[in-house]
N, C-alpha and C positions, 0 to 999 in steps of 0.2 A: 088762762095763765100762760106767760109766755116762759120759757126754758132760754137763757142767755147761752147758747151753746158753742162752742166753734170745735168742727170738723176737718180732723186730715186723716185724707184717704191715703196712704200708702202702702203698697202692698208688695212688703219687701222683708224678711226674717227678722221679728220681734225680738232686739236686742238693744238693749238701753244699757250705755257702757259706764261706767262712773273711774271716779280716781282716786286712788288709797294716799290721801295725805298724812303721809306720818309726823308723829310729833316731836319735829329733832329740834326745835329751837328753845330754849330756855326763856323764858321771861321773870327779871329780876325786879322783885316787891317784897316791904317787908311791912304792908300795909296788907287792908283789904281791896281786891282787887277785884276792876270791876271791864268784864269786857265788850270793850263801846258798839261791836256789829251784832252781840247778840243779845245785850242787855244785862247779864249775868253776872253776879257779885259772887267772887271765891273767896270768900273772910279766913283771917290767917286761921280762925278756931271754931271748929262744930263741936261744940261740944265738947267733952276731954281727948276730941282728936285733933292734930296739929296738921298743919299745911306742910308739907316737906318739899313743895314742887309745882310750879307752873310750866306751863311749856303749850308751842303752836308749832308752828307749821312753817318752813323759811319762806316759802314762795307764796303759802295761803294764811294770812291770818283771821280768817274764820275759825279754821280749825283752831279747837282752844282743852287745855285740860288741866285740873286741878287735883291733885293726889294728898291725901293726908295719912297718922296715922295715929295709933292709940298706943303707945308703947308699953304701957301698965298692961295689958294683955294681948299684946302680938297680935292687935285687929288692922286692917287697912279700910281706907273707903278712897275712891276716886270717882271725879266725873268728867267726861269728855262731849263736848261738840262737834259732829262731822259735818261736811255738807252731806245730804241724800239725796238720792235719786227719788222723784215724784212722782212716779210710775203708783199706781195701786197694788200691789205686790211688793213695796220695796221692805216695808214691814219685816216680812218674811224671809226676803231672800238677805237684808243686813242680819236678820237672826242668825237666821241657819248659816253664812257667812261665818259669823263671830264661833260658831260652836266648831265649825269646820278647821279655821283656824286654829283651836286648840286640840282638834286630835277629836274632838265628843262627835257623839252621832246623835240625834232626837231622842231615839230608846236609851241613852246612857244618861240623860238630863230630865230632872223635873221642871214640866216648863205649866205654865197658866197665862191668859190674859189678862190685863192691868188697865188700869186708867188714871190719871195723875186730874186732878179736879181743882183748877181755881179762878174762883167769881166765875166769869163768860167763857172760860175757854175750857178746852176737854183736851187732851191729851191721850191718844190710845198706842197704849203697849202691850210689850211680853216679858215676862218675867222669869230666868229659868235658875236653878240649884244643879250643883254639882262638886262634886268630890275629886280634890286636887290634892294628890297623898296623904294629910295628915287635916287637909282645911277642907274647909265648906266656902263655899262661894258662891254670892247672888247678883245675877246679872239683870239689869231691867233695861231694855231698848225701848225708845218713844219717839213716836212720830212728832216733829217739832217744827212746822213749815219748811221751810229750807232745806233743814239741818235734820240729823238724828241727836236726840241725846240719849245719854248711855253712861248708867251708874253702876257702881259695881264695889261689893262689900264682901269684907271676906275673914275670918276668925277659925283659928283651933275647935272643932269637934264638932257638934250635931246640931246646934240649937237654931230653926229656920226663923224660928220666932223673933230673935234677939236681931236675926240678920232685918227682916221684917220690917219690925222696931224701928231700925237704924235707920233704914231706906226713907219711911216713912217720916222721920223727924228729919232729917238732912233736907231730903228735896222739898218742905217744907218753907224751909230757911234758904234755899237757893231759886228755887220758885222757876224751873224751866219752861213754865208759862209764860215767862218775860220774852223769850225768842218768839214765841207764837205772836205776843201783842206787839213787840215793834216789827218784827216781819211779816203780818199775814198774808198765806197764800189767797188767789183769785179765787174763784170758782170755776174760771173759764179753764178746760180740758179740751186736750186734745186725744184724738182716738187712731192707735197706729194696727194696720190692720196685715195679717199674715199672709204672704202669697196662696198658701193652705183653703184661705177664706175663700178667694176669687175661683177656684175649681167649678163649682156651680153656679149659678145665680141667685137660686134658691138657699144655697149655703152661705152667698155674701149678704142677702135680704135680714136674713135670721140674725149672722152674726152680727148685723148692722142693729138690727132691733134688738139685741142681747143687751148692748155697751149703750144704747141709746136709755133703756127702760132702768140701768144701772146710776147714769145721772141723770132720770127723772130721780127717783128714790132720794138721791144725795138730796135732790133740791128741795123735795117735799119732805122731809123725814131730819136733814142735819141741820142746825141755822147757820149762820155764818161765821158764827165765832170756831164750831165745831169744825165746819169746810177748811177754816184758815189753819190748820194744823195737817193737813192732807187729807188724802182720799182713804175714805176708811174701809180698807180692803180686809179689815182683821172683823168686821160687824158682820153675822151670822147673812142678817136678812140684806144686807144689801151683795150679798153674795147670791141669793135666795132669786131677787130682783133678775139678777142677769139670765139663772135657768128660768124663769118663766118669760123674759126678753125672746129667747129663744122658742120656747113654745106657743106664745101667743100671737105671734106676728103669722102665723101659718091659722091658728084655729079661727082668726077679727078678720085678717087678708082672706081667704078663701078656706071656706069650712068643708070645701070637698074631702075623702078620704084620704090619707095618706097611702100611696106605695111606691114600689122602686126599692132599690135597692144604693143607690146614691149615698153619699156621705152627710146631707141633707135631709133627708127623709128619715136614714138612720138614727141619727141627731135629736129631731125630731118626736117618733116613736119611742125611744130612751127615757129622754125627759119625761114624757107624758106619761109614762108607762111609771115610772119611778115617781112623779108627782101622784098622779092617781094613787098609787098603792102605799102612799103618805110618806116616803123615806128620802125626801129633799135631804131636809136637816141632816139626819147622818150619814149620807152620802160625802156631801158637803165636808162634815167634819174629818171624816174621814181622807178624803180628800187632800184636807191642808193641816194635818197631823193633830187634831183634835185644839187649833191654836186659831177657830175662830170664837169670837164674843157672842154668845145667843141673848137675845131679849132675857131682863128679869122674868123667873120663875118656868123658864121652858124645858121642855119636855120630850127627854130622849127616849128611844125605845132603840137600842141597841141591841138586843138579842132578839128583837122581829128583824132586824136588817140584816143580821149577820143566818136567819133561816134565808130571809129573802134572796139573798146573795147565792143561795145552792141551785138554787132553778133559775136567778136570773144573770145574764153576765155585765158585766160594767163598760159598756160600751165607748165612753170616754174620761181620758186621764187629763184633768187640768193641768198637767204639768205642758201641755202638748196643747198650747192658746192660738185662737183664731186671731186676738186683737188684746190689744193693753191699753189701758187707760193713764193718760200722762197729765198732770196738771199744768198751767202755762205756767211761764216761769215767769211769774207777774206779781209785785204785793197788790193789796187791795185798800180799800179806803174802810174800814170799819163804821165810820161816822156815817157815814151814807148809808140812805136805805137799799132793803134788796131789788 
């Protein structure tokens, strides 16, 4: 089976910059409106709530958003279009972005992972609650090719359920699947790699074969419909993929033992050491704030990790990446086979 892959090697501090299009432009409709680069119908009425407002972007009109509200009980709902950055992480860092901007910190928000499901395309997001003086408020972010979309509902007192609800019949009716089907992204990635990596050789092999064994997984494991919505850096095991990318390029390359004391070798032993004694999975979780998606019906042991943790140290922090994985910024043909 071949892997359609494309490689850039550059080995320069892993920073992928993006830009805050704010929404200062009005757009004037007193119809349902439908917006033509990403597919997406704002109808004046969801429901018993009202459209109070569209608005874009002056210089980008991608960026797109629709605000409504429920005046019979002081509820709100809005939905916004960004472009996103296509990096595998971006997930993540638009979240914790959004909570940053309001003042929240991870431990102040209930957050979970989500999935938005319609016909062929999957959608993976995160979903989090928070208390804003007197209101509740529920934020879901989703990975949406290009774009991020990003809904947000919000009512007087405690009820998550009712918010829930709401999220769940709206985006229903607004179907942000449509951005995924006229935009989808390629498959084709590229891989940007950290000066950090090139220190040994042995540590650029590994990290090479980390990000490589991470799109085999995509390819063998996501279809195409799932790929064109991004890289799914929020999926437990394609997280999983990359620590054993790292471990197995050393054990299939050369089954000699490991020693040294190298940053490589370290690496290494870590992994292995931590795979052997079964605590991938929550390391992992641990890791990216309990905000990855595990396989149906899996199987944490949290309080073996957290003995494990006394006699063993954690040798490395994801926050601190060898390499990123970037998607090309390319639509794809869906119609065509893989």
């Amino acid at each position: 089976m071949k892997y359609y892959l494309l490689f850039i090697l550059m080995l320069f501090p892993v920073i992928i910059s993006s830009q805050d299009f704010k929404l200062n432009k009005k757009i004037k409709s007193n119809e349902n409106f439908e917006h033509i680069i990403s597919g997406v119908i704002a109808p004046v009425n969801l429901g018993e709530f009202t459209r109070t407002g569209l608005f874009t972007n002056s210089k980008n009109d991608s960026v797109f958003s629709a605000e409504y509200e429920n005046k019979n009980n002081d509820a709100l709902f809005l939905f916004k279009i960004v472009p996103g950055r296509l990096d595998e992480d971006r997930l993540f860092n638009y979240y914790f972005g959004n909570l940053k901007s309001r003042k929240y910190t991870p431990k102040e928000a209930v957050n979970k992972t989500i999935h938005f499901k319609d016909g062929k395309f999957k959608l993976n997001g995160i979903s989090t609650y928070f208390k804003h003086l007197d209101r509740l408020i529920n934020v879901r972010v989703y990975d949406a090719g290009f774009w991020m979309f990003v809904s947000e509902t919000s009512q007087k007192g405690n009820d998550t359920l009712a918010l829930d609800s709401r999220q769940d019949e709206f985006l229903k009716k607004i179907m942000p699947s449509k951005i995924v089907e006229k935009n989808p992204l390629t498959r084709y990635s590229n891989i940007f790699y950290a000066p950090a990596a090139a220190q040994d050789t042995l540590l650029l092999r590994i990290t090479m074969s980390s990000a490589t064994n991470k799109m085999k997984w995509i390819y063998e494991n996501v279809d195409k419909y799932g790929r064109a919505s991004g890289i799914p850096g929020i999926l437990l095991n394609y997280q999983i993929s990359g620590i054993n990318g790292f471990i197995d390029y050393k054990t299939e390359k050369n089954s000699s033992s490991i020693s040294g004391e190298n940053p490589a070798t370290k690496l290494i032993s870590f992994f292995t050491k931590l795979r052997n004694d079964g605590f991938v999975d929550e390391y992992l979780m641990e890791q990216y704030y309990y905000l990855l998606s595990p396989p149906e019906n899996h199987q944490f042991d949290y309080k073996g990790y957290e003995k494990w943790k006394l006699d063993n140290s954690i040798d490395y922090n994801f926050a601190h990446r060898f390499y990123i994985i970037v998607n090309s910024r390319k639509k794809t043909d869906l119609s065509k086979n893989d």
